[in-house]
N, C-alpha and C positions, 0 to 999 in steps of 0.2 A: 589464261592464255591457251587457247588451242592450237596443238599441234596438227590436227587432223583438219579437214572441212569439218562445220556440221551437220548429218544427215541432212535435213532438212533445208534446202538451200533457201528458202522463204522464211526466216528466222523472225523477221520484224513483222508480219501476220501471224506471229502465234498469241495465242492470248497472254493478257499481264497476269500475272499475280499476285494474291490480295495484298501481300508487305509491300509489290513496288507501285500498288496503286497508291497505299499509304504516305511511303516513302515520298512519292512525285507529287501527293495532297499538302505532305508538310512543307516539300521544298516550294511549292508556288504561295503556301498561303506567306509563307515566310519571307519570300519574294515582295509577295503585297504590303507585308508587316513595314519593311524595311526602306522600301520605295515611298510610302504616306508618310513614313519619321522623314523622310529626307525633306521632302513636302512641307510636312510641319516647320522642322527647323528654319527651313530658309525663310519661313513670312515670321518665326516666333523666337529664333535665336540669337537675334541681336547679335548676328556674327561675320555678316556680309558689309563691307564696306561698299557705298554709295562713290562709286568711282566714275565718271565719266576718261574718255581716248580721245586725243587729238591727236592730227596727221603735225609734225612741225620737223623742219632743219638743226642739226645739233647745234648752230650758229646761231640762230633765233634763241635758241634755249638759251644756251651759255650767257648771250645779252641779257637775255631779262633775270637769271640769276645774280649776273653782276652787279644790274644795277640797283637791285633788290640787296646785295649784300654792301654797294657802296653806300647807299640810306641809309641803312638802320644797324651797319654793326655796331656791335660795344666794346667790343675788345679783340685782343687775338690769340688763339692758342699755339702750343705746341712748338717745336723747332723749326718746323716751316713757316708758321704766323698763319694758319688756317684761320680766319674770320668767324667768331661770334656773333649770329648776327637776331637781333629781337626784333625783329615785325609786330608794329599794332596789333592787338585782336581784332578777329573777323579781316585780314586783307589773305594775300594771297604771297604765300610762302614756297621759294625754290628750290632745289635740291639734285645736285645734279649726281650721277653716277658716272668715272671714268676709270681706268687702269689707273691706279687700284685704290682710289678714295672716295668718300662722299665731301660733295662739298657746298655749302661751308656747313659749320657746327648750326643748327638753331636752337635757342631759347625762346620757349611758348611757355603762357601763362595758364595754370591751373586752369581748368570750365570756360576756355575761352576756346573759340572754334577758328578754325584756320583751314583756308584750302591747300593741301600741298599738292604740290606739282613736280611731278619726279621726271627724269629721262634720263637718257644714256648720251656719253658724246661719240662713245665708239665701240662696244660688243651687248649684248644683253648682259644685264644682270640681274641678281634679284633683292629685294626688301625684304627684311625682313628686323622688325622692330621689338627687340626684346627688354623685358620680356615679357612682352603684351604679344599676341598673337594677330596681329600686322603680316600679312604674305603677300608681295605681289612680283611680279615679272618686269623689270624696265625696260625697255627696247630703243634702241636709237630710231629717230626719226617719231617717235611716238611721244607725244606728253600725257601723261597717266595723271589724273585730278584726282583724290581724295580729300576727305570732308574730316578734320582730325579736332576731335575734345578732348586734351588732353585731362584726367580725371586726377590723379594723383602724382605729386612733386617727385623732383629725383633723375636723375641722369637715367638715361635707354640710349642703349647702343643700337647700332644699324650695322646688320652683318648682312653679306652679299652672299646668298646663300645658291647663285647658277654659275657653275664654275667659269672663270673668266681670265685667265692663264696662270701663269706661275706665281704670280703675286697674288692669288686671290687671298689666299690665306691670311692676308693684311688689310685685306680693304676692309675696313671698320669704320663705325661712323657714329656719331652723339646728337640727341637732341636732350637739350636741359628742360625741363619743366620747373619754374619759379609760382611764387605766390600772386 
């Protein structure tokens, strides 16, 4: 830090020297290094989910949840009676996000593919499916579609990971995965 001006009020016409030509060679190739991995991953990482965004009403949504969980539940859990519910493979499975639940529970079948369809009925929240590395953002008024295989059996929680008032710290949520 200088205390003084420095002589030379044209300080950025003086020439570089050799280390910060160096310095500025490592940092851009390193630049370049880091930008072509980003490149790569994204066509080779098998990590980006295949999500399509719809524009839809929290009303609309909640319907087609429902009637999705009045079909095909199997049971009920918990002290409220939250709905288990098993969709065929390959249909289209719902899931909604509100203060502060997910709802309902699903059970998906091992290597069978499902599209879920997530929203919000009233703040943003986020997905986040552990512990598989699952991340996305809900937003009310948006239907968010993902393409899910599930690969190996076992309960996975859904934790809301955008803060969404003083209950978030509860909103928690299950999908079983069966043979």
């Amino acid at each position: 830090m200088a205390i003084t001006p420095p002589e030379n009020k044209l300080w950025w016409k003086e020439p570089l020297h050799r280390m910060e030509i160096i310095w500025i060679t490592i940092a851009f190739l390193w630049g370049l290094v880091m930008f072509s991995t980003m490149i790569y991953w994204h066509i080779t990482g098998e990590q980006n989910l295949s999500n399509e965004a719809y524009r839809i009403t929290p009303d609309a949504f909640a319907e087609k949840t429902e009637e999705m969980a009045e079909a095909y539940t199997v049971r009920e859990e918990g002290d409220t009676g939250i709905p288990v519910v098993r969709p065929p493979p390959g249909s289209d499975v719902y899931l909604i996000a509100r203060l502060w639940e997910w709802w309902p529970i699903l059970e998906l079948e091992k290597d069978q593919s499902y599209r879920l369809h997530l929203s919000s009925l009233d703040w943003q929240h986020g997905f986040s499916l552990q512990p598989t590395n699952i991340n996305l953002q809900v937003h009310p008024n948006y239907e968010m579609v993902v393409t899910l295989t599930p690969n190996e059996t076992g309960e996975f929680g859904i934790v809301c990971n955008e803060f969404c008032g003083i209950g978030h710290h509860q909103m928690l949520g299950k999908i079983y995965v069966v043979e």
